[in-house]
N, C-alpha and C positions, 0 to 999 in steps of 0.2 A: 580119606576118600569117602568114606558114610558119612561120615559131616559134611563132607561140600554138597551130595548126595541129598542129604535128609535138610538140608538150608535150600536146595532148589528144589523139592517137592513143595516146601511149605511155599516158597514165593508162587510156585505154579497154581497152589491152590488159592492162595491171596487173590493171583489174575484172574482166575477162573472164574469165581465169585464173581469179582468186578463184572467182568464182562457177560457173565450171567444175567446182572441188574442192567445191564445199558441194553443185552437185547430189550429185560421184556419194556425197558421204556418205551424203545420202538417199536416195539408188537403195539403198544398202547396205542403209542400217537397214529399208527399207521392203520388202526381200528378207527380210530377218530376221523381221518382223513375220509375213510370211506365211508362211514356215517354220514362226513359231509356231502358229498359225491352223490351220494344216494336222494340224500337231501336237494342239492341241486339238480339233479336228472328226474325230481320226481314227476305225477303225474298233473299236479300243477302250475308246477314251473314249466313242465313242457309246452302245457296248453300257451301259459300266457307266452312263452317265445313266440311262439303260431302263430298270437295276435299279434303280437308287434311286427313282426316280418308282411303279414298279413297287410297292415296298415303301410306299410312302408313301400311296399306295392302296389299297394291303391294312390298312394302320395305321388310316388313316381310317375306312373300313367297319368293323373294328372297334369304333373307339373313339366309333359314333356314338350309339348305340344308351343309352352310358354318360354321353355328354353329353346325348342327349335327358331319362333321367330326372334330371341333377342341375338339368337347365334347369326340370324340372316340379317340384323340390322349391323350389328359390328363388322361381319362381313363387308358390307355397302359402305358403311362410315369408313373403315380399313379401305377401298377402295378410290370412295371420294380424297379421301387423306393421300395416298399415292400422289389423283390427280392435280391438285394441290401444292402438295411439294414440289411436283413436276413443272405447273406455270409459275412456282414461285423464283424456282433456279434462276430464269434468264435476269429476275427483278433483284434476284438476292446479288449476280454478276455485277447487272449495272450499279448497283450501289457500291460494293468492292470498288469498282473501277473509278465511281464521284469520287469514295471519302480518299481513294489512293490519288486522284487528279488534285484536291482541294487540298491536301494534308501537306502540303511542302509550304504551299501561297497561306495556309493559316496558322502554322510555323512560325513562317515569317512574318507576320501580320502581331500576331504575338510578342513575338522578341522586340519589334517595333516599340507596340502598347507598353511591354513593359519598360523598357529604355526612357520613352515618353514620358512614364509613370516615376521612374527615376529622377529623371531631370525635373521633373514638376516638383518635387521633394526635395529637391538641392538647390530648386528657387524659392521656395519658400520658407527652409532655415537658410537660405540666406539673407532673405528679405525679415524675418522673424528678428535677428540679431540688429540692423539700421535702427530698428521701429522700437525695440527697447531699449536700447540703448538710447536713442533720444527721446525717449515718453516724456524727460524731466521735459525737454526744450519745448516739447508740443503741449506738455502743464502749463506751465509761465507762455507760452502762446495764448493757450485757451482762455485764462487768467486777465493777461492783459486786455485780449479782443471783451470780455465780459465789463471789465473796467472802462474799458471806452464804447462800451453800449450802454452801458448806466451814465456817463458821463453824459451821450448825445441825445439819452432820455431826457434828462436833464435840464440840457439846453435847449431842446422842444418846446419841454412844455413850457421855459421861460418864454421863448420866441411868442406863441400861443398865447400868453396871457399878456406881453408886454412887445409885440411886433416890431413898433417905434425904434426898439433898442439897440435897432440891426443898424439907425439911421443915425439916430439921435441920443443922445447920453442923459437928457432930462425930458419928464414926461409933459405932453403938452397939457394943460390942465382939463381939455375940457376930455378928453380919455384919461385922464388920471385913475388909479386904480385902486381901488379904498384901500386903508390902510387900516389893521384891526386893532393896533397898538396907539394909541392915545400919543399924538406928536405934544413936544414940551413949547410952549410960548417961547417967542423969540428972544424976548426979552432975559427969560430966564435961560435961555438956552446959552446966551452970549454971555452972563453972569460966569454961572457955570465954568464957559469954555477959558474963561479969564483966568478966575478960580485956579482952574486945574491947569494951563500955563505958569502961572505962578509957582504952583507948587513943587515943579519939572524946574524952573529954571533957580530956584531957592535948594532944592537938593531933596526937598522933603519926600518926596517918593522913594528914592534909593535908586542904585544902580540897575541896569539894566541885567537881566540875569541872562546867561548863555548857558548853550550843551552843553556838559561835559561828553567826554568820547572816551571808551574805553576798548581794550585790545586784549583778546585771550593769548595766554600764555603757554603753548601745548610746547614741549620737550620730548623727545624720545626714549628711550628707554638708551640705554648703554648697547655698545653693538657687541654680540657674543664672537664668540672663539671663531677663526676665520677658518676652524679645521671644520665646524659645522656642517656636516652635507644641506644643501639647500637643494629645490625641487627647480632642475633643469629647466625654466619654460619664461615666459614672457608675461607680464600681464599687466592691462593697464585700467587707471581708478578712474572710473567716472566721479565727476562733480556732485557731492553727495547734496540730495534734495534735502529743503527744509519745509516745515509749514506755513502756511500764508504767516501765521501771525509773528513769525518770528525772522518775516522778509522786512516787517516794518521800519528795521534798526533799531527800535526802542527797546531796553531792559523788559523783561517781564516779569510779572509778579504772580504771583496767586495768593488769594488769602481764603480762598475756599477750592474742594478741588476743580468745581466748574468755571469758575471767576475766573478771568484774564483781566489783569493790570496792568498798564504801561508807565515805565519813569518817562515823564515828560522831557527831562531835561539833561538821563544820562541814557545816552545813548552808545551802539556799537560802532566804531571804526572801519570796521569792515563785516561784509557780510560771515555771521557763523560759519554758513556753508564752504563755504571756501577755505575758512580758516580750518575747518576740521578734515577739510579733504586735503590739504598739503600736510595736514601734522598726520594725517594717517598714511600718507606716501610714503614721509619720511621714516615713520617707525616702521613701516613694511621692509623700508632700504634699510633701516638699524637692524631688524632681526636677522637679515637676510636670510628670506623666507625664498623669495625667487630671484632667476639671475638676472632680470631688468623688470623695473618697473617705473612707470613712466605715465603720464596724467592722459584721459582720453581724450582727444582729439577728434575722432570721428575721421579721421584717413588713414591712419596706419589698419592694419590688422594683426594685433598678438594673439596668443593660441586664447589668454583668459581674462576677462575683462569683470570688474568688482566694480558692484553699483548699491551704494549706501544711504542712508535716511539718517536725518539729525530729527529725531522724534521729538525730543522735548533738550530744554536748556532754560529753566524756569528757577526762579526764588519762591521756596516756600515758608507763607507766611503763618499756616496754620498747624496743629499739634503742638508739641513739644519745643521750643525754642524758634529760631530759623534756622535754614536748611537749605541745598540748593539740589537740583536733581537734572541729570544729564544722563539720553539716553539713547542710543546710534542701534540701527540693524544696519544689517548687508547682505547681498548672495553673490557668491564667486558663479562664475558659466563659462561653460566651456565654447568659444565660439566654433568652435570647428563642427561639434555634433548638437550644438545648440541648448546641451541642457544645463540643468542647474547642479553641479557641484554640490554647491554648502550654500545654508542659509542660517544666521543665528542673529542674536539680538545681546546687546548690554546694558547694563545700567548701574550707574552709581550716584549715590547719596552723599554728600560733605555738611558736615556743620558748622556752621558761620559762627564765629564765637562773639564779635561786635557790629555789631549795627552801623553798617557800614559800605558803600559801593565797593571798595576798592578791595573790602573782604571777600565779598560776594562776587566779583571778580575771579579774584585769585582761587577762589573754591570752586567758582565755576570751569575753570583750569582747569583743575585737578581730576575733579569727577568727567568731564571729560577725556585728560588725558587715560583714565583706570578706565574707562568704556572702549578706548581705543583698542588699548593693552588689552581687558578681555573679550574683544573681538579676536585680535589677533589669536591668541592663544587657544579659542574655541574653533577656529578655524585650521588652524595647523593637527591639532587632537583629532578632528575628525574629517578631514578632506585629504590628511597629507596620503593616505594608501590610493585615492584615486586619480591624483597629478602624479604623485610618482611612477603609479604604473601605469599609466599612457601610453 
């Protein structure tokens, strides 16, 4: 018991102490406090209060005088503002009552324009699909009309310098019309024409020479597995264009890449074009890619219509050996929404190993046929997700 006793004296005197030191902190601070106090209430801080309150008073009476009129204008303005709103109601009424009378009639007016605006839009991909789809036939229109303007150029300006020849088949002498080329004496002219009968009917000129005519040879590929999915739809192959020069029939050559040559005497059988637009129908029906396809027409309507280019089909004569080069684009369209599907292009190269038509030929075949095929195959890779899901 004097133990627990004499351990709570010493703690009591431990506290004591403390809180000994914490008063006199406060005794300090609280001297401090009033140093300051003393300091703030003294006798020139009072003064300058004095002045400032002072001024502050003189400010005011001043500035009352200027609040009173700005208080009586806003007054007025609050009052004009009333009158105001007041004649505005009957204006604001009758407006409610227009836009509510005119808002059914422009509504309607609306649904109209837009319907109009529809239809304007449905005639013109529809009109958009005719007009491309025949561009080739209005080409070879345009072509031909130029060919028969140059023709009756032509025959103008012969008409113009030789009138006569609308009547008469020989010139009358005294309009005879110079001639710039030195005519041969009669005498030797009939020499001559002897001469050269003679040698016609003796053999010594040789045979008359003729075309040859030649035909591409396009094949199909093998038709694949009939478990194939093919893409549900229709579509049909326009007449694939070619370029003027190779409307001519005649073989072409190049011995430079700008040079165009023509064999005079081997010619095609049938137009390129055509020939490459049936072999690509067919190998389209060999892939079975879709479930009809059928040549255009211009009267049916299928959902997708493929329209192709024969770029080149030429013998090359320069680099490295001979060579033949064949090279077809296309773009599939969707006729129904008018746009373009797929667009790609092919081309392929064969080496002619002898000097020869009937090589150059058979390799022009070929490199054709490998254009078809990687037409085909470029098109199925990248258009099959957007005919499928249609």
């Amino acid at each position: 018991m004097q133990r627990k006793v004499g351990a709570l004296a010493d703690s009591a005197q431990a506290t004591l102490v403390t809180v000994w030191k914490d008063l006199n902190d406060i005794t300090g601070d609280s001297r401090q406090l009033l140093a300051n106090l003393n300091d703030a209430t003294g006798t020139a801080n009072r003064r300058h209060l004095a002045a400032i309150l002072t001024h502050s008073d003189t400010m005011i009476a001043d500035l009352s005088p200027q609040i009173n009129r700005i208080t009586e204008r806003v007054l007025k303005l609050t009052k004009d503002a009333d009158i105001v709103v007041g004649k505005m109601g009957p204006t604001v009424d009758n407006a409610d009552q227009t836009i509510t009378a005119i808002r059914e009639p422009t509504q309607a007016d609306l649904a109209q324009l837009e319907k109009t605006i529809e239809e304007a839009r449905g005639l013109i991909s529809s009109l958009e699909v005719p007009v491309w789809a025949n561009s080739q036939n209005t080409t070879y229109t345009m072509e031909n009309l130029r060919m028969a303007t140059d023709n009756l150029n032509d025959l103008t300006e012969s008409v113009k310098e030789r009138p006569w020849s609308l009547v008469r088949v020989k010139q009358p002498k005294d309009r005879k019309v110079p001639n710039k080329v030195k005519q041969m004496p009669a005498k030797k002219l009939a020499l001559t024409t002897i001469c050269t009968l003679m040698l016609l009917i003796t053999g010594c000129v040789g045979k008359v020479r003729y075309s040859t005519y030649y035909t591409l040879a396009l094949a199909p590929a093998m038709k694949p597995d009939v478990s194939t999915p093919h893409w549900r739809a229709a579509v049909a192959v326009r007449r694939f264009e070619t370029p003027m020069y190779l409307r001519q029939g005649r073989i072409v050559y190049r011995e430079t890449p700008d040079q165009i040559g023509f064999y005079e005497y081997h010619r095609w059988a049938a137009d390129p074009g055509a020939a490459v637009t049936t072999a690509f129908i067919e190998s389209l029906r060999s892939a079975n890619t879709f479930s009809t396809v059928a040549p255009y027409d211009g009267q049916d309507r299928p959902e997708y219509l493929i329209a192709g280019r024969l770029e080149r089909l030429d013998e090359i004569d320069y680099g490295d050996g001979i060579r033949v080069e064949a090279k077809l684009s296309a773009v599939l369209m969707n006729l129904r929404t008018g746009s373009i599907v797929w667009s790609g292009d092919a081309t392929e190269t064969s080496n002619v190993t002898r000097r020869d038509l009937n090589a150059v030929v058979a390799e022009m075949s070929l490199a054709l046929q490998g254009s078809i095929n990687g037409l085909l195959s470029n098109m199925e890779q990248q258009s099959g997700t957007q005919v499928s899901a249609r």
